[in-house]
N, C-alpha and C positions, 0 to 999 in steps of 0.2 A: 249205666246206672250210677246214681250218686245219692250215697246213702248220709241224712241227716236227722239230727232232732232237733225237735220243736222245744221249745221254753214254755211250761204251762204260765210260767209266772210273766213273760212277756206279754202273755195273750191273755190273759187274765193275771192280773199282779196280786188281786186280795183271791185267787183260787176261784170265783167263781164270775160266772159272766157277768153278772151287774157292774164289775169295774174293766170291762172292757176295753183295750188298749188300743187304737185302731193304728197308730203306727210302730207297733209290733204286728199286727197283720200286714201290712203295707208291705213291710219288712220281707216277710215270708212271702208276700204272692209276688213281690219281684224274682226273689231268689229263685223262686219255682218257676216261674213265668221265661228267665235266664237260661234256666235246665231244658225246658221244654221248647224253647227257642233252638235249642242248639243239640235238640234230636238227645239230650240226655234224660233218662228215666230218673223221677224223685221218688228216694225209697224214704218214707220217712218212720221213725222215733217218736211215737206221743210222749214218753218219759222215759227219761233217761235221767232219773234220780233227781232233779233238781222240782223240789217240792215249793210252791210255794210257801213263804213263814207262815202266814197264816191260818193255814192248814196244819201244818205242822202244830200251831198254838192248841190245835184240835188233837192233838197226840197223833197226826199223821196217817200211817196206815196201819196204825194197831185201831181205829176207830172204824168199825163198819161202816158208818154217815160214807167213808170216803168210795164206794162202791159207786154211788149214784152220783157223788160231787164227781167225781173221774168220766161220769159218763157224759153229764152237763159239757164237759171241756172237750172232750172227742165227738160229740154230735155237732157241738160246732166247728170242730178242724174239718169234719167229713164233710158239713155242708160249703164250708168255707174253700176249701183247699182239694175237695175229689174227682171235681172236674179235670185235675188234671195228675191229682196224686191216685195211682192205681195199684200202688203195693203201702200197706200199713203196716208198720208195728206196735202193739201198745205196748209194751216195756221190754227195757233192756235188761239182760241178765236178773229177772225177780230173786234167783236165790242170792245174788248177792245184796240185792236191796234189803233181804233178811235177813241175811248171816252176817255180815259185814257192815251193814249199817243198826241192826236191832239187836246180833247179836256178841257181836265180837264191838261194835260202837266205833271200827273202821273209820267208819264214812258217816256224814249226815243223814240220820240226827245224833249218831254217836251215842245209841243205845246200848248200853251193857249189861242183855239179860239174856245169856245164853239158852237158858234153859228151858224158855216157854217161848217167848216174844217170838224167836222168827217163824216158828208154827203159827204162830195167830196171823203175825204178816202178811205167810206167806196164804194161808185161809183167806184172808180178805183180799189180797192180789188175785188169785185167781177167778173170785167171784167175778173180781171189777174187772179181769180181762174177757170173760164169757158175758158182762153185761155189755161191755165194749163192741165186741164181735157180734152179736144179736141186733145190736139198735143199727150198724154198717147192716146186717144182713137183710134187718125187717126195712130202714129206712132207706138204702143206698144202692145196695149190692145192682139194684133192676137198673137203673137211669147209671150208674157210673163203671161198674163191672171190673172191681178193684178186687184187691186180694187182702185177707186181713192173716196176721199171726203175731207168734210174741217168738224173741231171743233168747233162745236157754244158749246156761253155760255149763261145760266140763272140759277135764281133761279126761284122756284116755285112761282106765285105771287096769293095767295089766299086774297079773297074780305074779307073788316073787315064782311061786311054783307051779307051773299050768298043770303040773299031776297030781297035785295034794287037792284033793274036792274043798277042803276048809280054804285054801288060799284063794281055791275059784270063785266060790261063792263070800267069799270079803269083797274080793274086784268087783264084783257083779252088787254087793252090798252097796258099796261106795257111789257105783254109777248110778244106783236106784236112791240112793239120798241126797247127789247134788243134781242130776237131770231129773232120773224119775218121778223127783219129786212135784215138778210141775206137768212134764210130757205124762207121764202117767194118767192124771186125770183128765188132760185133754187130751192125747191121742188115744187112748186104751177105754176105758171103762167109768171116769168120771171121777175114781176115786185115788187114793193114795198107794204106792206099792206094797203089797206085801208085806215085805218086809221091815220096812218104814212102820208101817202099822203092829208086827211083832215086836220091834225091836225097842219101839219108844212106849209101848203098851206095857210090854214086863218090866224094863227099867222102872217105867211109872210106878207100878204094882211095887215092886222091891222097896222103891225109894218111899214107902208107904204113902202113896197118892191115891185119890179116890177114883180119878180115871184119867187117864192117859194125858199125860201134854200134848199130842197129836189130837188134834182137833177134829170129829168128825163131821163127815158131809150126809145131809137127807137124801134120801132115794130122788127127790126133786131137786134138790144141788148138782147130783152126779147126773140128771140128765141135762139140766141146763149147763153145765163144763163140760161134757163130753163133744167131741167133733168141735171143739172152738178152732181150729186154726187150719188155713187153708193148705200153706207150704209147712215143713219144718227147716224152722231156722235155727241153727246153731254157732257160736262163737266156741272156738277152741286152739289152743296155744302149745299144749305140750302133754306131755303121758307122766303118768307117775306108778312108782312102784308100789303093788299094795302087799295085806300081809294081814294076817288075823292077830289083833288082840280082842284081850277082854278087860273094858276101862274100868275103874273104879266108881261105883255105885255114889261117892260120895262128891262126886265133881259133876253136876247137873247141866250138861250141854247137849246140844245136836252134836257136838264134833262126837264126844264120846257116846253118844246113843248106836253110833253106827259099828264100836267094836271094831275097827280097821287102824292099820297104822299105814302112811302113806310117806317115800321114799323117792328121791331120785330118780331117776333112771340113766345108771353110770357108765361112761364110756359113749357121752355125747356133748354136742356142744355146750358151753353158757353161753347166754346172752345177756344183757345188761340187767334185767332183770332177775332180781332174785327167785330161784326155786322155779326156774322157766325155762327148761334148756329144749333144744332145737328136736324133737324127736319126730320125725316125719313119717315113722312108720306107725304112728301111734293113729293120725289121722284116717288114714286108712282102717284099720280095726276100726274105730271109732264110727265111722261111715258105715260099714258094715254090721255093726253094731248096731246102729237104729234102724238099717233097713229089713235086719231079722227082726228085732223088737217093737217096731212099731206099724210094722206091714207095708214097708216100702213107701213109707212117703216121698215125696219131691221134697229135694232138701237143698237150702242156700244157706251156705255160709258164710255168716253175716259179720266174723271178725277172727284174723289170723295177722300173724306176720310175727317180724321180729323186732326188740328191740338192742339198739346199739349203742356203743359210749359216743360220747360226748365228741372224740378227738377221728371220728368214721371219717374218714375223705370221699369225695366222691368213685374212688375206683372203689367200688360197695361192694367186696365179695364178700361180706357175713350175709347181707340180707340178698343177694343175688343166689348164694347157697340156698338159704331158707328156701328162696321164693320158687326156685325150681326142684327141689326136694320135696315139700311141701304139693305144690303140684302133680309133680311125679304120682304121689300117693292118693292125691284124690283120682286122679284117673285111674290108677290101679282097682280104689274102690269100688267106682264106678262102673268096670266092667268086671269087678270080680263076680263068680255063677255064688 
């Protein structure tokens, strides 16, 4: 398997098909045509953050329009490209598309609005992933018999104290606001977790708001997101320590709606990476983790490894560590009862 993404803007440069690029398709059906020549599977990425500007001039994906314009661009990769591509993903890491690019302004578009934006985002991300998956299901699924899902991201969030019930449930807070927050309403029940839903409901309330910045979904929303994805893919790098606070009511974010403070986990590797250290047992739990929580799905993980400095030689024992650590643990998962 050889996992890549596509360029919406290569294949559509103004976002939508009428500017058609046919050698950026060219482009792509060699690459693929390459893969499947040579007995390798194409996993592909519809998005992976790179928006067309155009679109963007549209406010991007705080604009609902972008629901249907998304689906325009993956009705034609499916029909173009699923003859031979039989695993999909439509987006990479969405919570980071939200938090990171809408609300911390990271990353493109370099939005700085902590406090509402990557709910609305992430709101409209998920529609436009369940319209995604519906138009494959009603249009494709029968003639190409392909797989469709989307890439969540976390890390492992283990309690500073597995015996203090407040510390358990911060961990379990944490992993329900940077996973749950999309596996939730697609593998579980259509809607938002729990706690997600208390925790940005009373903040709102407090911070005298008329109703919640967590956006909600129709009884007709949570049935069209629900069951959207065929495998569960996950991207995961390292564990972190969690720990209960309680943030101040006057700094209006996701990060503080969740009440968690998140730490290290000390007495393991670094790696080049900041705030990324090598924790291999963490994957494990993690694995486990979504196969209580989400009823055993079929899970690929879609991005792991390590990074290393600059001056690594090729006798690579950081990432030869990782890589057999790292494994060690998924197989443990895997057969753990």
């Amino acid at each position: 398997t050889y996992r890549f993404s596509l360029s919406w803007s290569r294949i559509f440069p103004s976002g939508y098909k009428a500017s058609l690029n046919q050698k950026g398709v060219d482009y792509y059906n060699k690459l693929i045509n390459g893969l499947v020549a040579n007995n390798i599977a194409p996993m592909v990425t519809l998005y992976h953050w790179d928006l067309p500007q155009a679109l963007q001039d549209i406010n991007g994906w705080d604009n609902p329009e972008m629901i249907n314009i998304f689906n325009e661009y993956c009705d034609f990769c499916y029909a173009t490209f699923g003859d031979r591509v039989k695993f999909w993903i439509t987006f990479n890491e969405p919570q980071t598309i939200a938090w990171s690019g809408y609300g911390l302004g990271q990353i493109p578009p370099n939005v700085n609005q902590p406090g509402d934006a990557p709910y609305r985002i992430a709101h409209n991300l998920l529609k436009a992933h369940a319209q995604a998956y519906h138009t494959y299901d009603q249009k494709y699924r029968a003639s190409q018999g392909g797989l469709v899902s989307i890439s969540l991201n976390t890390e492992w969030a283990e309690p500073l104290d597995v015996k203090a019930p407040r510390e358990v449930m911060a961990a379990d807070r944490a992993l329900q606001f940077q996973l749950g927050w999309f596996a939730h309403p697609i593998f579980k029940n259509g809607d938002y977790p729990d706690a997600m839903k208390w925790q940005v409901g009373n903040k709102s309330e407090l911070q005298g708001l008329a109703e919640s910045r967590l956006p909600s979904f129709t009884d007709q929303d949570k049935a069209f997101i629900q069951g959207t994805a065929d495998v569960f893919c996950i991207s995961t790098y390292t564990t972190k320590v969690v720990s209960h606070v309680t943030s101040r009511l006057d700094i209006v974010s996701y990060e503080t709606d969740q009440d968690v403070k998140k730490d290290e986990a000390e007495g393991h590797l670094n790696t080049a990476v900041n705030e990324q250290k090598a924790v291999a047992w963490g994957l494990r739990r993690l694995l486990n983790w979504l196969k209580e929580e989400y009823g055993d799905p079929e899970i690929y993980v879609t991005e792991n490894g390590v990074a290393t400095g600059l001056d690594t030689t090729v006798d690579d024992t950081e990432r030869i560590f990782f890589l057999k650590t790292y494994v060690d643990e998924a197989l443990k998962g895997r057969l753990a009862l």
